[in-house]
C-alpha positions as CSV (number, residue, x, y, z in Angstrom):
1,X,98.5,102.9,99.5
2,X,100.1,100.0,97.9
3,X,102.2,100.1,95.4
4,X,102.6,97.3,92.3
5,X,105.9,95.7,92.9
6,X,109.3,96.1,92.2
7,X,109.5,93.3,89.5
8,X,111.3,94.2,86.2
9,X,108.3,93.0,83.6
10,X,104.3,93.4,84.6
11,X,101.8,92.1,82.4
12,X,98.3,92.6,82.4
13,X,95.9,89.7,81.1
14,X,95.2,90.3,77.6
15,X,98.3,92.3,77.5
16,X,101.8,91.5,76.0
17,X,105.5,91.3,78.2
18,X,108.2,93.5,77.1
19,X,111.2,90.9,77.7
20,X,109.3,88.2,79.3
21,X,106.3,86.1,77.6
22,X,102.6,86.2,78.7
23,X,101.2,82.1,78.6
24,X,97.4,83.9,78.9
25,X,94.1,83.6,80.8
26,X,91.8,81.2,81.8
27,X,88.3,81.6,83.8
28,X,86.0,79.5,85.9
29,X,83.2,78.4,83.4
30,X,80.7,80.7,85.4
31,X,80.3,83.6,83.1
32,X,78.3,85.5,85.7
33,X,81.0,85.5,88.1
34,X,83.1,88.5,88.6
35,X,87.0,87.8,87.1
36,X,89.9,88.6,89.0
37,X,92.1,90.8,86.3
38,X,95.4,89.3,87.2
39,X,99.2,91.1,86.1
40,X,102.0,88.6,86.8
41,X,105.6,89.2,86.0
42,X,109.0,87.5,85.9
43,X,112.8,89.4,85.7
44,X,114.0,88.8,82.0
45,X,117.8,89.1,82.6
46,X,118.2,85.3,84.0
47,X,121.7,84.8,83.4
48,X,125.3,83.9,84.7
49,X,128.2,81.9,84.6
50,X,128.0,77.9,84.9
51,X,127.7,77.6,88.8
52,X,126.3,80.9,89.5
53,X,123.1,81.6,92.1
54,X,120.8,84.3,90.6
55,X,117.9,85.8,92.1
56,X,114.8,85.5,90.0
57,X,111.9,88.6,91.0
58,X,109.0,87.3,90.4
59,X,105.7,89.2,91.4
60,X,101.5,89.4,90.9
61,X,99.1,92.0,91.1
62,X,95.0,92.2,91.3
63,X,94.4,94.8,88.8
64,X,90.3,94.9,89.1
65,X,87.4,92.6,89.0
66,X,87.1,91.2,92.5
67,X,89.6,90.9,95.4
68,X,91.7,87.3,94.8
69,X,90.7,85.2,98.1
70,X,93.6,82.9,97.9
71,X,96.2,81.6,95.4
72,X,99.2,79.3,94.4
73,X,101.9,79.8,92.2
74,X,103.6,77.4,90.3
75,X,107.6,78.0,89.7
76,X,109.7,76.1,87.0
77,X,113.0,76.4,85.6
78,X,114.5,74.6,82.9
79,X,117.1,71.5,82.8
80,X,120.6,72.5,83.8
81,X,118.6,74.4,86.6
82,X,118.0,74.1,90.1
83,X,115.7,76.2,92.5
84,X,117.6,76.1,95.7
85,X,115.6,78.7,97.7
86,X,113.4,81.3,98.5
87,X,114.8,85.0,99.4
88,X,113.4,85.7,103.2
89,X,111.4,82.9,103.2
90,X,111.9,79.1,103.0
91,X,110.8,75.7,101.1
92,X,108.6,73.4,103.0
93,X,109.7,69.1,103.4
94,X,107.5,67.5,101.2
95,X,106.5,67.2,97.3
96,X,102.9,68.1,97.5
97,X,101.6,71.6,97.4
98,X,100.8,72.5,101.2
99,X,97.9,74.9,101.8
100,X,100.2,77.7,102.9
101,X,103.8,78.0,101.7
102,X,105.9,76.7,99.2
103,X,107.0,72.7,98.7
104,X,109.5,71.4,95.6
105,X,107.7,68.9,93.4
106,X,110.8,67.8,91.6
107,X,113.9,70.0,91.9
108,X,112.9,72.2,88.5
109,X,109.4,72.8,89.8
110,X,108.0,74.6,93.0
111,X,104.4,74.7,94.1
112,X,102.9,77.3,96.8
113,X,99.7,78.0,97.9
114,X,98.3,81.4,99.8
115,X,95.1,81.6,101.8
116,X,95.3,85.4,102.4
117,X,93.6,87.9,100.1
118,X,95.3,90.2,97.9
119,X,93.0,92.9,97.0
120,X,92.4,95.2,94.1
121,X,95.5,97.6,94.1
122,X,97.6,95.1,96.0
123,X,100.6,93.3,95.1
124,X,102.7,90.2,96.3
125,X,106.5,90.1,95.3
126,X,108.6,87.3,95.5
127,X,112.7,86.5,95.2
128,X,113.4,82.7,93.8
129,X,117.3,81.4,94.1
130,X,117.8,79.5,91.4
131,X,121.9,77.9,90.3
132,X,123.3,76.8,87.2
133,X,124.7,73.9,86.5
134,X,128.5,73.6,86.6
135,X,128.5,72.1,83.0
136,X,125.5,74.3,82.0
137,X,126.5,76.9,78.5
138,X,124.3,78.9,76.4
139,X,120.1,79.2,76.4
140,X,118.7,76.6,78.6
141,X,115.8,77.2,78.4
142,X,112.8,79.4,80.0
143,X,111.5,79.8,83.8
144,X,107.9,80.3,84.1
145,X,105.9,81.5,87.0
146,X,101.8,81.1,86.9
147,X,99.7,82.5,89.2
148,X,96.1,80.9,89.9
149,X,93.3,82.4,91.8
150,X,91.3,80.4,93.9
151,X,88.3,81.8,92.0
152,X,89.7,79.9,88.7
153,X,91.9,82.9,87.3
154,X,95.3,82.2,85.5
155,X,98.1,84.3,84.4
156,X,101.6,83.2,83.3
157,X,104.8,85.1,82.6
158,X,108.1,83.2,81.5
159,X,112.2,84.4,80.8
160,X,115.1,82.8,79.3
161,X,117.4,81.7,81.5
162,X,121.2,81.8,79.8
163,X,124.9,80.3,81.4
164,X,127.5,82.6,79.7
165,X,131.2,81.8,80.9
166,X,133.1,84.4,78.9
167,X,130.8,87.8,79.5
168,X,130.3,89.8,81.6
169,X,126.9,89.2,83.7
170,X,126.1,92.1,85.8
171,X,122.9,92.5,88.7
172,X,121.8,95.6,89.6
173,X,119.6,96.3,92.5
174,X,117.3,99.3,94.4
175,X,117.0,99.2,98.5
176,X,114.8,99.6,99.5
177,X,113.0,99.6,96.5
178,X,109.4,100.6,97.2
179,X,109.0,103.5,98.9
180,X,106.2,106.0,100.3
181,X,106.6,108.7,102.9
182,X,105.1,112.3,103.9
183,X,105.5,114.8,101.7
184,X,108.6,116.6,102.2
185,X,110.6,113.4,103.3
186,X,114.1,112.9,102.9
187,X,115.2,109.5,102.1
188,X,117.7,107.2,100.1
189,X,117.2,104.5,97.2
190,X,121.2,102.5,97.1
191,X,122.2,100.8,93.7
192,X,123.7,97.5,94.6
193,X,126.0,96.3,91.6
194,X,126.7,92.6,91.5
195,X,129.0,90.7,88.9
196,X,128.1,87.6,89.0
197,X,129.8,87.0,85.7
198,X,133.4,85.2,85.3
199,X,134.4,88.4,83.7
200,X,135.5,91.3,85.4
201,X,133.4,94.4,84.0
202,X,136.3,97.6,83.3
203,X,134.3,100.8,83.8
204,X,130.1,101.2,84.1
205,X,128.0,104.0,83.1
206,X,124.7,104.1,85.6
207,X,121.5,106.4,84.8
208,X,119.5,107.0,87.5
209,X,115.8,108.4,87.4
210,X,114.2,109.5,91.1
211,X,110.4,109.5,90.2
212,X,107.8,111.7,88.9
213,X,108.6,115.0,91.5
214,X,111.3,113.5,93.5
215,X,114.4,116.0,94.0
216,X,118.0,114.2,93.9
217,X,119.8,116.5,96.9
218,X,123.1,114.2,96.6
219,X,124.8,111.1,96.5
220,X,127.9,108.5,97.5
221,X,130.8,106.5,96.3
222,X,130.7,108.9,93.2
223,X,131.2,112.6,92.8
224,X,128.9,115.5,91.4
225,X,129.8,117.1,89.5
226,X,129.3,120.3,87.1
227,X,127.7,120.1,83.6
228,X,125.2,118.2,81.4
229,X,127.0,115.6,79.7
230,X,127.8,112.8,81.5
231,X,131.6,112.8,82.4
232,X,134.3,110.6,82.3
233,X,134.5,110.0,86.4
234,X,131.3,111.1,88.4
235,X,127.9,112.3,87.8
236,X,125.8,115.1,86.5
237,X,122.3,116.0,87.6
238,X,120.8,116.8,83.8
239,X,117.2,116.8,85.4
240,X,116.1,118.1,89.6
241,X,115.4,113.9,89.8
242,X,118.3,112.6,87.0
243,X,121.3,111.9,86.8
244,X,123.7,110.6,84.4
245,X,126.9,108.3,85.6
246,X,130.0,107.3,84.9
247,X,133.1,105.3,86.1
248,X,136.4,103.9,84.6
249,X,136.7,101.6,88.0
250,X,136.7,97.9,87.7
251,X,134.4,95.4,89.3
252,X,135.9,92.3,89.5
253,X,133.8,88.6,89.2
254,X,132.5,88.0,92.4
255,X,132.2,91.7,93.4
256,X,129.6,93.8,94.5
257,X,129.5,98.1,94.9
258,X,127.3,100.5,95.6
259,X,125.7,103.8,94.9
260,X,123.9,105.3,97.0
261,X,121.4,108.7,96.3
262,X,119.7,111.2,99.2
263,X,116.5,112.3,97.9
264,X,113.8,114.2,99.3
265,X,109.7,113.6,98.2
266,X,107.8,116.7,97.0
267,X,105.5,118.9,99.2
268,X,102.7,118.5,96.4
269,X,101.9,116.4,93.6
270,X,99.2,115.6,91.0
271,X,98.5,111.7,92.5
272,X,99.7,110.5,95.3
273,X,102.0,107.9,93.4
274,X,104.6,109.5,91.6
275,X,105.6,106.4,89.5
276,X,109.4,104.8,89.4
277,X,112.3,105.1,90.7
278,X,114.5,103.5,87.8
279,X,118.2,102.5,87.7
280,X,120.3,101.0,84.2
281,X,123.4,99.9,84.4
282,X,125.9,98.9,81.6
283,X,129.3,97.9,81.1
284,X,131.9,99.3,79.3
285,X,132.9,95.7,78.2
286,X,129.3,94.1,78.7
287,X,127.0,93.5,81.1
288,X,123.3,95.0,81.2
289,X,121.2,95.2,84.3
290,X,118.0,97.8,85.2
291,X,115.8,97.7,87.9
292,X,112.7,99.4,89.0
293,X,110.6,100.3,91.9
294,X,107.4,102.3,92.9
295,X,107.8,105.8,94.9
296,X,104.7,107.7,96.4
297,X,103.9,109.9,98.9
298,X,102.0,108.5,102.1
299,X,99.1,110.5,102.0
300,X,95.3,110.0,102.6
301,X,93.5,110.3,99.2
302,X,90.1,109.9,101.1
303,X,90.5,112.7,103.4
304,X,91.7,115.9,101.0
305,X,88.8,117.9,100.4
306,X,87.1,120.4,103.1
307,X,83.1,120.3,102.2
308,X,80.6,122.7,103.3
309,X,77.7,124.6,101.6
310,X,74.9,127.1,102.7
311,X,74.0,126.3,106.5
312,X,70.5,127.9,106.3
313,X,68.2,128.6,103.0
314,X,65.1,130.8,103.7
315,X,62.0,132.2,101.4
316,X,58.4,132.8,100.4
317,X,56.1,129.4,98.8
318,X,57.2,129.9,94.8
319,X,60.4,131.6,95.1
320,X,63.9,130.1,94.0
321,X,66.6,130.4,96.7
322,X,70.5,129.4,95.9
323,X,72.6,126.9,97.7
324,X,76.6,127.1,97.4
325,X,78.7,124.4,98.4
326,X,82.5,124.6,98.3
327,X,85.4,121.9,98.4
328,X,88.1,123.2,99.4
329,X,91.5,120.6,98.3
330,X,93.7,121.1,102.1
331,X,95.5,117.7,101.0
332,X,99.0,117.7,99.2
333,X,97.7,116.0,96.2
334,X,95.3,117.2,93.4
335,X,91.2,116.0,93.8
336,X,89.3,115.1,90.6
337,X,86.8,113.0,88.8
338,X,84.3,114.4,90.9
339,X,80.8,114.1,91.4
340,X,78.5,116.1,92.9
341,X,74.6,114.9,94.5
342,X,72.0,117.2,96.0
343,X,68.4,116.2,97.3
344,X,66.3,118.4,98.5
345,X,63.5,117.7,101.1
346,X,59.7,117.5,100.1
347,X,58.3,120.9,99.3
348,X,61.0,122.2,97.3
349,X,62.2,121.1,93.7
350,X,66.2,121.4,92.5
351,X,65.7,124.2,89.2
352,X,69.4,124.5,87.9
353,X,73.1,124.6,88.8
354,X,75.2,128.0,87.3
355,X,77.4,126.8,84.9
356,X,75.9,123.1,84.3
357,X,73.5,122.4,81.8
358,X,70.8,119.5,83.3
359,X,69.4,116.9,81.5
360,X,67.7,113.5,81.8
361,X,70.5,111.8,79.8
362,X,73.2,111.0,81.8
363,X,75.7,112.8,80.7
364,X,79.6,112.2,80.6
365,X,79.9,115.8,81.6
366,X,77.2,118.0,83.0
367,X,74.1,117.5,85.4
368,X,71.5,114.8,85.2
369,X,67.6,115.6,86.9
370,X,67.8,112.4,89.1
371,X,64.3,113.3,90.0
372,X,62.6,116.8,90.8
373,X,64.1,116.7,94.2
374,X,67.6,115.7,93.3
375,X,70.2,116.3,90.6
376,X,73.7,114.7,90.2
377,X,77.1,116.7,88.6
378,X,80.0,114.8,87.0
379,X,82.6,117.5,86.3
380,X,86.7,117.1,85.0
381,X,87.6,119.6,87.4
382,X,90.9,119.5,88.8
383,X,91.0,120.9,92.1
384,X,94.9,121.4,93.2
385,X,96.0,121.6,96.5
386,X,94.6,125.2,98.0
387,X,92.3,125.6,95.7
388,X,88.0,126.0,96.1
389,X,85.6,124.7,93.2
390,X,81.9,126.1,94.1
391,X,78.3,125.3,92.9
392,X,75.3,126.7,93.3
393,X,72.1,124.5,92.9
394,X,68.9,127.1,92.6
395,X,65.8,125.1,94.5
396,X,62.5,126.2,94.1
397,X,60.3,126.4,97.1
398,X,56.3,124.9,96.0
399,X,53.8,127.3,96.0
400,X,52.2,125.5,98.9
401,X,55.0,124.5,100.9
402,X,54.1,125.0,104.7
403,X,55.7,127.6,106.6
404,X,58.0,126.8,108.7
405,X,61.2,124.4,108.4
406,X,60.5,122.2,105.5
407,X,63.8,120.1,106.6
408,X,67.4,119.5,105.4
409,X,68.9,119.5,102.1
410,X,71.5,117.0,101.9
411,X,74.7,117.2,99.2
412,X,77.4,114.8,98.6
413,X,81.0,115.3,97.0
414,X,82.2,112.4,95.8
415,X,85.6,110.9,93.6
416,X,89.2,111.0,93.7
417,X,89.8,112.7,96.7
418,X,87.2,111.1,99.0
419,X,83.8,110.9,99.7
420,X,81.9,113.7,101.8
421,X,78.5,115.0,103.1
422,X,77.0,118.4,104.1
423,X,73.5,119.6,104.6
424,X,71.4,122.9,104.3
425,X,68.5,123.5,106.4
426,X,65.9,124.9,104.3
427,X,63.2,126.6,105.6
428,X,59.4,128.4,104.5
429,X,58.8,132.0,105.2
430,X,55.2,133.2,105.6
431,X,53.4,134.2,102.6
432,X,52.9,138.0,104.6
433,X,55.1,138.8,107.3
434,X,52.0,140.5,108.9
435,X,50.4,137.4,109.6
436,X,52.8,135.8,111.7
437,X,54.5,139.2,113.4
438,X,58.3,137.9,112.1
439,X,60.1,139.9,110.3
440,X,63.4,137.4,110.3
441,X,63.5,136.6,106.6
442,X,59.5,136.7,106.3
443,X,60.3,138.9,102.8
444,X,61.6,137.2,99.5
445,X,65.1,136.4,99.7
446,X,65.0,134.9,103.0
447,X,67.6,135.1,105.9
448,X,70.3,136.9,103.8
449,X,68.8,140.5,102.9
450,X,66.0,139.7,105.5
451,X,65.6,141.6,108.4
452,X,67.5,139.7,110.7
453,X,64.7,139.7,113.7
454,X,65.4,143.1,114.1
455,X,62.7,145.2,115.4
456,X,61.7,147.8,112.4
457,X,62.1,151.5,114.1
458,X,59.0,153.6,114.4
459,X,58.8,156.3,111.6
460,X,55.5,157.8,113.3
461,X,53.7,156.3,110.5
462,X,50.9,154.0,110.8
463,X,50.4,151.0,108.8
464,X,47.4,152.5,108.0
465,X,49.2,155.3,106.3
466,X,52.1,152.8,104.1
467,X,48.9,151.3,103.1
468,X,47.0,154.7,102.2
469,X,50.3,155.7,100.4
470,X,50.5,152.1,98.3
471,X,46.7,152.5,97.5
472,X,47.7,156.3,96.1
473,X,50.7,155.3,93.9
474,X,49.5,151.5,93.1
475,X,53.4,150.8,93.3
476,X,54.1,147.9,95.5
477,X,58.1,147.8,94.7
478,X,58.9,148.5,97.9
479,X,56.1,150.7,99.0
480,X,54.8,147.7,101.5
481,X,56.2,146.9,104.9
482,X,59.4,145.0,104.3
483,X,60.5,146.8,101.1
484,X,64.4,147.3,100.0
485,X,66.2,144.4,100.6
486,X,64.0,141.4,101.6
487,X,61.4,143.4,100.0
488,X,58.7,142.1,97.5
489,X,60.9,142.1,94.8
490,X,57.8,143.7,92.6
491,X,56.2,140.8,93.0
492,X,52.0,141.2,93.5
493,X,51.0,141.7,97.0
494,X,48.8,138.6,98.5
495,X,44.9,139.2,99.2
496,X,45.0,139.9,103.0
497,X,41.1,140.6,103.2
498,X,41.4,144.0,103.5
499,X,40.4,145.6,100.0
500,X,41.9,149.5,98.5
501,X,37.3,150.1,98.9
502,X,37.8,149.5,102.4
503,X,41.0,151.8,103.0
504,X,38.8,154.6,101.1
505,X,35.7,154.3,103.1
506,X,38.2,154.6,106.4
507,X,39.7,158.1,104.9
508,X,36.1,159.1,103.6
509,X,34.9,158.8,107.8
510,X,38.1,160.5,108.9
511,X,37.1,163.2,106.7
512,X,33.6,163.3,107.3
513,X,34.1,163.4,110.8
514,X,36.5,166.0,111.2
515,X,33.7,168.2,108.8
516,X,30.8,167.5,111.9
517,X,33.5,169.2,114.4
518,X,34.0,171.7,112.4
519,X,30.2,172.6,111.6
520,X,30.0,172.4,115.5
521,X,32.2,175.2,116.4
522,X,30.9,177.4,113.7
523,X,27.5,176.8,115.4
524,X,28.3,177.9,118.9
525,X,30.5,180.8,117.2
């Protein structure tokens, strides 16, 4: 995971800057080509006193479209400004814009150029060092950082840069800014207070946010302390992940402190990012400063789901038999958004899902009859850590399906959460069990209920005689070979070529028979 960087303003094309000013889009003139939605932004507290070196954050982000194969960046600051560096990097000899790196065209303008590829999701920040002038006083004017995509994609951002000699002028920073771990992790985001003012700043309140979960479990260079207000000397936690601040200390011009807070990730959490840390300091006499930076846990959103569904399906040509699969969230995050796909193989038709309606619209919620063999499910469903959503898709066997294994129905769970594949092997019972001499699953219902191969016990009564018996009632619930669970389910014997007539003629010889014996003994009596 990546997160979108630490930069105090993001824009996104089309959007407006809160504190900063979007200079808007431009595309390649190929309409069919797929954009590159940039989001560009520039820190909006550029000032200091005459003299002063200020750090400018400057940062871009591929927000959709297509992945941004390359880009340069164009930097300018105003007159009565110099850029005299790069933060962990460094400016190339030269005036013309290299292919990789960064090169001054004139000492108000920088020009860089990338060949690596930021992708969707992905981010690039960067730290400028830019210096007043000794003589410079009041608004001089705006720095402006452009981003352009190889492709032909353009986003802008600018901020006023101001040289204030009798104010206090205050930076405030998060380090390590950024940060993703395993849940559970214990960790610690310091505020480093600069003032780079020619003031001295008497007494600072600081409010500090942890991020969406994360628990503050303590913190240096100030006390805790009890209550909800924020006191005089110290701090207060008014939230598990907030606390207010305050100090009467003074930071001189030129000085720099720090505040530093231990703070541990959650075990579990709705998304794996769990959105900003944030830090605002202000002076008691002046002086403004906030920063921001992404915190998430370092987790595998492809992987959080266990899949499985039905191993084995069995039954009779015409009957409808049920396949369950179950996702099962073993990840520390939730799973949603997700989308379920079943085909079947030839020989069997997908009927229904309990608790979907299916349609041949597709739907924003529900099922959708891809074709008689498959079916597709878009649900909301949330599934939270430890928790199992199930479906059941019924599937209709054809009334002349073969016996025998018909093959493998395959499902797919698909969404937030990952994507994942099971399979049921889905097999064709004889249409009579008597035919084939297997009993494992050869009644409606199939393997569960079946007979499991078992070998029926003798009763001492002939299949001649269950047959006699069905003839005599006309009741084939049950009454047939096979009945109870796995039976016939009251459904009409099949025509095995041996007619009720026939079974009567047998009994009328048995009887006629035993007659002749007797008529025999009475003779020689």
């Amino acid at each position: 995971m990546r997160f979108i960087g630490r930069a105090t303003v993001r824009a996104l094309a089309g959007a407006g800057l809160i504190g900063a000013t979007a200079l808007g889009l431009a595309g390649p003139a190929a309409a069919e080509e797929q954009p590159v939605y940039l989001a560009v932004s520039i820190a909006d507290n550029l000032s200091g006193p005459p003299g002063a070196t200020l750090e400018v954050m400057a940062g871009l982000s591929v927000m959709g479209g297509q992945d941004m194969d390359g880009w340069s960046t164009d930097f300018t600051v105003p007159d009565g400004v110099t850029i005299t560096g790069i933060v962990d990097d460094e400016i190339l000899p030269g005036t013309e814009r290299p292919d990789e790196g960064c090169a001054l065209a004139t000492p108000q303008r920088l020009e860089c150029h990338s060949n690596d590829t930021v992708a969707i999701g992905e981010d690039v920040d960067t730290r400028f060092e830019i210096t007043l002038d000794d003589d410079a006083s009041g608004d001089l004017g705006a720095a402006t950082f452009t981003v352009t995509a190889d492709e032909g994609w353009i986003m802008a951002a600018e901020a006023t840069v101001r040289a204030v000699a009798d104010e206090v002028v205050i930076e405030a920073f998060l380090d390590p800014g950024d940060f993703e771990g395993a849940p559970g992790t214990t960790f610690e985001q310091t505020v480093r207070i600069s003032n780079t003012g020619a003031v001295d700043m008497v007494g600072y309140s600081l409010d500090f946010f942890a991020g969406g979960g994360v628990t503050i479990t303590g913190l240096t260079e100030l006390e805790l302390v009890d209550g909800t207000e924020r006191p005089d000397e110290g701090c207060v936690l008014t939230d598990v992940g907030r606390a207010e601040c305050h100090t009467g200390a003074t930071l001189g011009a030129g000085e720099t402190t720090e505040v530093t807070f231990q703070l541990r990730l959650p075990e579990t959490a709705d998304y794996a990012s769990l959105g900003d840390t944030h830090v605002h300091v202000f002076g008691d006499n002046g002086g403004d400063f906030s920063d921001v930076a992404m915190v998430g846990l370092d987790v595998d959103t492809t992987s959080l789901l266990d899949v499985s569904a039905t191993p084995e399906v069995a039954g009779r040509p015409g009957q409808v038999v049920e396949i369950v699969m179950e996702a099962t969230n073993v990840g520390p995050v939730d799973a949603a958004a997700r989308k379920a796909d079943v085909e079947v193989p030839a020989g069997a038709t997908v009927v229904g899902v309990n608790g979907f309606a299916v349609g041949e619209i597709p739907p924003e919620l529900g099922c959708l009859q891809e074709s008689p063999r498959q079916i597709s499910c878009t649900r909301d469903t949330v599934i939270v850590p430890g928790d199992t959503e199930e479906l059941t898709f019924q599937v209709r066997l054809d009334d002349d399906a073969p016996a025998g294994e018909l093959g493998v129905a395959t499902l797919t769970d698909s969404g937030y959460g990952g994507t994942y594949e099971t399979q049921t092997v889905v097999t064709v019972t004889a249409a009579d069990g008597a035919e084939t001499g297997d009993d494992d699953g050869g009644a409606a219902g199939g393997g569960a209920g079946g007979h499991d191969g078992e070998e029926l016990p003798d009763t001492g009564t002939s299949s001649t005689t269950v047959a006699a018996d069905g003839a005599e009632t006309g009741d084939d619930d049950g009454g047939a070979a096979g009945g109870g669970a796995g039976g016939h389910d009251g459904e009409e014997l099949p025509d095995t070529g041996t007619s009720s007539t026939t079974v009567a003629l047998t009994a009328l010889g048995l009887l006629l028979a035993g007659g002749a014996v007797l008529a025999l003994r009475a003779r020689r009596a």
